[in-house]
N, C-alpha and C positions, 0 to 999 in steps of 0.2 A: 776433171777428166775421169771417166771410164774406169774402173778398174778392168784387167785382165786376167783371167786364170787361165791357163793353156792346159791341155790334153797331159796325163803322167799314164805311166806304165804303172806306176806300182805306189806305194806310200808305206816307207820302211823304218824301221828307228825302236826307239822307247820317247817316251815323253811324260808328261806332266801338266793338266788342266791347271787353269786357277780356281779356287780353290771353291766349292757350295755355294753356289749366290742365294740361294732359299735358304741354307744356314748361316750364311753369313748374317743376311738380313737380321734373324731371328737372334743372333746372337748378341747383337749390336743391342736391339730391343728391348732385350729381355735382361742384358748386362747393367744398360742404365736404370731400371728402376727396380738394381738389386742392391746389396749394402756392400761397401766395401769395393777393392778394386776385383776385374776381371779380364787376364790375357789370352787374346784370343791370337792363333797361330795359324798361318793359312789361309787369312782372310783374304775371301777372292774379291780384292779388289779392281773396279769395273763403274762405269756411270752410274749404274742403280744401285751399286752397295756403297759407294759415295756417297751419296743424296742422303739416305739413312745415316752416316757419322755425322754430315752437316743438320741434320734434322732432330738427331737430340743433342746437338751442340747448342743449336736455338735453344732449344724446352729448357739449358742449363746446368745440362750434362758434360764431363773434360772429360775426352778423348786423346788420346796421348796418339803421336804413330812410332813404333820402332822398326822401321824398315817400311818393304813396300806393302808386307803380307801380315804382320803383326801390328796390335795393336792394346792398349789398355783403356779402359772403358772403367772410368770411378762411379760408383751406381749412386745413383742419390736416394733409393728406398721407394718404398709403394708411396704411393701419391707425393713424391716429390719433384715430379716436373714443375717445371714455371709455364706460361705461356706464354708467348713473345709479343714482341710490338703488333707485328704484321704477319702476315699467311706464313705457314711450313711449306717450303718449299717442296714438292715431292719429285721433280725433274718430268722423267719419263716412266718413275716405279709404280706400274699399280702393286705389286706387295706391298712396299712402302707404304703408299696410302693407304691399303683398306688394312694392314696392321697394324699400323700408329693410332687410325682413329679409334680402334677397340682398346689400345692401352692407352692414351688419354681419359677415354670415356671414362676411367675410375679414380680421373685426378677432379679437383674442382679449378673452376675459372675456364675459359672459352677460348676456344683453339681452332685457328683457320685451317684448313689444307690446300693447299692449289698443287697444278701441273702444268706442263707444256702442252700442249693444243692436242699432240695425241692422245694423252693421258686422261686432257678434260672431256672429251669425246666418249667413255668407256663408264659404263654402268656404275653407278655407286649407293642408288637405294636399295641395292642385293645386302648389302652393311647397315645401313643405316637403318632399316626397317628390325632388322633383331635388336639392333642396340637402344631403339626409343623402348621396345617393350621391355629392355634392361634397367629405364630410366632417366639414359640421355636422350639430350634437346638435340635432334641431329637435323640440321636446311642444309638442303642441295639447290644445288641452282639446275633446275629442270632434272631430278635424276641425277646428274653430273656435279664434277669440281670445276668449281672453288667450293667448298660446302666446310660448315663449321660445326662445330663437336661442342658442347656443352656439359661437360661432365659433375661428377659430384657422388652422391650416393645412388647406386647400383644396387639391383636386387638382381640374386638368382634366378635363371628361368631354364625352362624346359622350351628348345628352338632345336624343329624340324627342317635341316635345309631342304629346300623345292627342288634345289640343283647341287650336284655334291661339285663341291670347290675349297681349296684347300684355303683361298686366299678370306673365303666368308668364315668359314670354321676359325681360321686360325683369331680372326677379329674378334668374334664371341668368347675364345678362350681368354685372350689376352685380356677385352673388359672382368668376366669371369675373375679373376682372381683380386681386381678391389671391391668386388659385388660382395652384400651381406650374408649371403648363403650359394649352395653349391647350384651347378650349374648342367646340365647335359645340353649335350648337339647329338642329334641324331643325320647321321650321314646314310644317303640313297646307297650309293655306293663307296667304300673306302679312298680316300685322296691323303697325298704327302704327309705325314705323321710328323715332321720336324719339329714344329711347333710342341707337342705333347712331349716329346724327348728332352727338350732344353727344357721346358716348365718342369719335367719331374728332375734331370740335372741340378735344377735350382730350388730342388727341395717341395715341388709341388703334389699336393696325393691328385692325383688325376688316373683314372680308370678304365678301361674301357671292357665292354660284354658286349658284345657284338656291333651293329650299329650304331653302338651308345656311348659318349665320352663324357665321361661327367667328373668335376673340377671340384675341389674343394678349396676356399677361398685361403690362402695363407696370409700367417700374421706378418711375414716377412721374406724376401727371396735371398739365399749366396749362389751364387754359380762361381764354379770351380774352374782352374783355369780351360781353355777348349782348344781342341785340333778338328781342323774344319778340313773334311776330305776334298778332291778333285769332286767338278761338276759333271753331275753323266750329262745333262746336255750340251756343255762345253764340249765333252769328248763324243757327243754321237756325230758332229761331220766325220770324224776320222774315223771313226767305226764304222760309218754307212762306206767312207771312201776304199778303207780296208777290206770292207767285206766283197766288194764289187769291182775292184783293179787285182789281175791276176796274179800282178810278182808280188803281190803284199804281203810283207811280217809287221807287225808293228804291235808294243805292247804299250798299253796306258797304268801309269803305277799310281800307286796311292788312291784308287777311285771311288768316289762314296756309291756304297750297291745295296741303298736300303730299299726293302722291296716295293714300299709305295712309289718307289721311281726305275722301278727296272724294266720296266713293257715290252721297251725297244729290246731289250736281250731276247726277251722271250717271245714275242714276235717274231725276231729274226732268226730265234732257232728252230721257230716252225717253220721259216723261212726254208733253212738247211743249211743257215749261217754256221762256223765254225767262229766258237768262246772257248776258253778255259782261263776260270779265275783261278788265281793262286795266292797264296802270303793273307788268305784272309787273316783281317782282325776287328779290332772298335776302334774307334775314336771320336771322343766326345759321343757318345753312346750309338753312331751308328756305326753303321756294319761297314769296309771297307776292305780292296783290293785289288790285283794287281789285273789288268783284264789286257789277254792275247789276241787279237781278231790276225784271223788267218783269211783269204780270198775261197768262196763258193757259188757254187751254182744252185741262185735260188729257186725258189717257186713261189707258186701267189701264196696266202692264207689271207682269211678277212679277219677285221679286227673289231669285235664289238664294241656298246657303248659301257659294262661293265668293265671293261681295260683301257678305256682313257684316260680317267685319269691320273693314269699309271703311264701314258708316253704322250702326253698333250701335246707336250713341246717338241716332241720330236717326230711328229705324224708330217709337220711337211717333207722332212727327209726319208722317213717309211716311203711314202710316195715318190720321191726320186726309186728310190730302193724297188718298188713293186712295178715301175717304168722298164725294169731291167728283170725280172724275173718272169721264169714263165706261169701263165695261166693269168686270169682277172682277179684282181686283190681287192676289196671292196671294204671301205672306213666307216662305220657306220657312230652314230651319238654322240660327233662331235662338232657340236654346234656350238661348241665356245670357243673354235676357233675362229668364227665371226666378230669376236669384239675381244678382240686381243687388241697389240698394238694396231694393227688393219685386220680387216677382214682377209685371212688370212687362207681359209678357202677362196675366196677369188685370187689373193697375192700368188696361189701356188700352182691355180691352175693356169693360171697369166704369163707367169714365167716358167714352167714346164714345158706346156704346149709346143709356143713356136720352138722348142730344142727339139722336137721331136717323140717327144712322149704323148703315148694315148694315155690322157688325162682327162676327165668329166668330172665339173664339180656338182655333189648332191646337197640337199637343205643341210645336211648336217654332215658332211665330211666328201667322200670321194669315191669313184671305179675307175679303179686304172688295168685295163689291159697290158700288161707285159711282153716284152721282148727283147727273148736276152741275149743282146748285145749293146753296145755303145749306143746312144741317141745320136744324132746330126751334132747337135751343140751350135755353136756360130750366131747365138743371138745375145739380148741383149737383154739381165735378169734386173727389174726395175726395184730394189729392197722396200721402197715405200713409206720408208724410215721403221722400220722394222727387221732387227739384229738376226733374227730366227731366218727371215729369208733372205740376205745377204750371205747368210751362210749357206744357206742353200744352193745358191745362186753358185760360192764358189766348188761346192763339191760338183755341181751339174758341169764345171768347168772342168774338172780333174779327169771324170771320166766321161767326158763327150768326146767326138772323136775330130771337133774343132774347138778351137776357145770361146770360152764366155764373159761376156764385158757385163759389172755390175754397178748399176747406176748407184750412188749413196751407200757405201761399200763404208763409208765413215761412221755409220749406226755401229756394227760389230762391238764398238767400244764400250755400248753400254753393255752388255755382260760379258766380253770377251779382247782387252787391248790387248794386241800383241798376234792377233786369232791369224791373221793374212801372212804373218812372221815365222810362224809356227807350221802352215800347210807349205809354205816353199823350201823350209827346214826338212819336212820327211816326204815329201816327194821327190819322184824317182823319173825325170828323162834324158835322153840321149837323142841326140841330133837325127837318126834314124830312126826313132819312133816314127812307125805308121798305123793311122789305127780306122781305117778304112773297112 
């Protein structure tokens, strides 16, 4: 059956995301082929950061769990993976995947990857093409997984990305540090830093000068124990929900605000969005805190393709968000939301549409004419097995001014269980709500 989201006034409370899925990932990674144990606290546990504990439990790695959100991770050292009988399973994570293959690539012995049918679908000689010039033996099957890693001795190299992506850089770095000399990536434009933060947490000299990140190979990794902030993507429905329902208070605590992932803030405060961060601090070296979203009356702004990859993941709901705002908001450079989990320009403008939004999808992103008030609502958001627009699907439900039924509403789980739990927790209606 259907899920339902109905119509809310307002969406009030405090609350608490789970916890970095792009940290967690990295942490898990980079914990098992460090020396010694490492407790990681926080871990947003979720389908795709699963996948990763069972993935170097294979290679060899004991994973302990204390709780739902900690966990201890015994590192077994640089090139101490095993490789297993049969394929690493990767689920539905392309992080997972195109991470692991980069830090296999500096063990020796031959390592499968496979996925779930969406995951084999999605480009993977974006990876594998820098890592053969690394010196692994990398076969895909047509471009795609199942594809095997063949690793062993790695040289340093100098690798320009074509397209800046957080999930190819981070591959290169993670080969990079069993490789026999240092290594730079040069990024088009800057993407998610996570990866460089936990490698130097763990003792790695890694540098950056501008578009230049370059690695020096350590003899050895410790990482210290870690605190993995809340997910800002986890928390942008409730931010897009908050900024855009009029009785809304709602503060998000603990939330990771590193700036390679802050877009959506800043986009929306061109918007005329109302933020105030408070209680800044660190943890586990990134920047974290408390974030208030108050309800505004927005306006368009466009969003270039230098600011993508600063709110990737959260452009299908900017797009709910610019459906409601006045003036035309126009998405421009983001063509990698084509080969997400779906083509996810189609996914958004599919289920937009019939709710009522002037929505047009471009080769590479969107123009959505605004109009601020409530959309119709009253249809039917199809996720397409894709968590990002299931959530979509339910914030177009909170403030449309009929209910919205979301086909495959059971994705959510892969970076968000509990996510359906939590918007009925801080939504706000009464039996007189009209919103006509």
């Amino acid at each position: 059956m259907p899920r339902v989201v109905d119509p809310a006034s307002a969406v009030v409370g405090h609350l608490a995301v789970p916890g970095d899925k792009s940290v967690s990932h990295r942490a898990v990674l980079v914990a098992a082929v460090a020396e010694g144990e490492c407790r990681i606290r926080g871990f947003g546990r979720s389908a795709d950061t699963w996948a990763t504990v069972e993935a170097v439990r294979a290679l060899g790695v004991r994973v302990d769990e204390e709780g739902t959100d900690e966990l201890v991770v015994h590192g077994v050292g640089l090139g101490g993976l095993r490789p297993p009988a049969g394929p690493i399973d990767c689920a539905n994570s392309g992080t997972l995947m195109r991470l692991l293959a980069g830090l296999v690539a500096g063990n020796g012995g031959r390592f499968e990857l496979a996925g779930d049918a969406s995951l084999s679908a999605r480009p993977m000689e974006r990876i594998a093409e820098p890592l053969r010039r690394m010196g692994a033996t990398v076969e895909t099957t047509d471009g795609h997984a199942p594809f095997t890693v063949e690793g062993g001795s790695l040289r340093g190299t100098n690798y320009e990305l074509p397209v800046a992506s957080a999930q190819v850089k981070s591959a290169i770095l993670l080969a990079a540090i069993g490789a026999d000399g240092p290594t730079t990536v040069v990024e088009p434009t800057p993407t998610r830093d996570h990866t460089e933060l936990m490698l130097r947490s763990a003792g790695v000299r890694i540098a950056r000068k501008g578009r230049r990140i370059t690695v020096q190979p350590p003899d050895r990794l410790r990482l210290p124990p870690l605190e993995v902030p809340g997910d800002i993507s986890s928390a942008a429905p409730f931010i897009a929900a908050a900024s855009l329902l009029a009785g809304s208070d709602l503060t998000i605590h603990d939330l990771g605000l590193n700036p390679t992932r802050t877009g959506l803030l800043d986009v929306l405060a061109r918007m005329g969005g109302r933020l105030n961060i408070q209680h800044r601090h660190r943890a586990g070296g990134e920047p974290v805190g408390d974030l208030e979203i108050m309800p505004a009356e927005l306006v368009a702004a466009s969003v270039t393709a230098a600011e993508v990859p600063r709110l990737v993941d959260e452009l299908p709901l900017l797009a709910l968000m610019a459906g409601m705002a006045r003036g035309t908001t126009t998405i421009r450079g983001a063509a990698e939301l084509r080969v997400k989990e779906t083509d996810r320009v189609t996914a958004v403008v599919d289920a937009l549409r019939p709710l009522g939004v002037h929505i047009e999808g471009l080769d590479d992103g969107f123009r959505i004419r605004g109009v601020p008030a409530r959309p119709r609502g009253g249809g039917t958001v199809d996720a397409r097995g894709d968590h990002r627009i299931a959530m979509l699907g339910a914030v177009a439900g909170l403030v449309s001014r009929e209910p919205v039924q979301i086909e495959g509403d059971e994705t959510v789980a892969v970076s968000f269980p509990g996510f359906f739990e939590l918007v009925e927790a801080v939504a706000r209606r009464s039996p007189g709500d009209a919103f006509d």
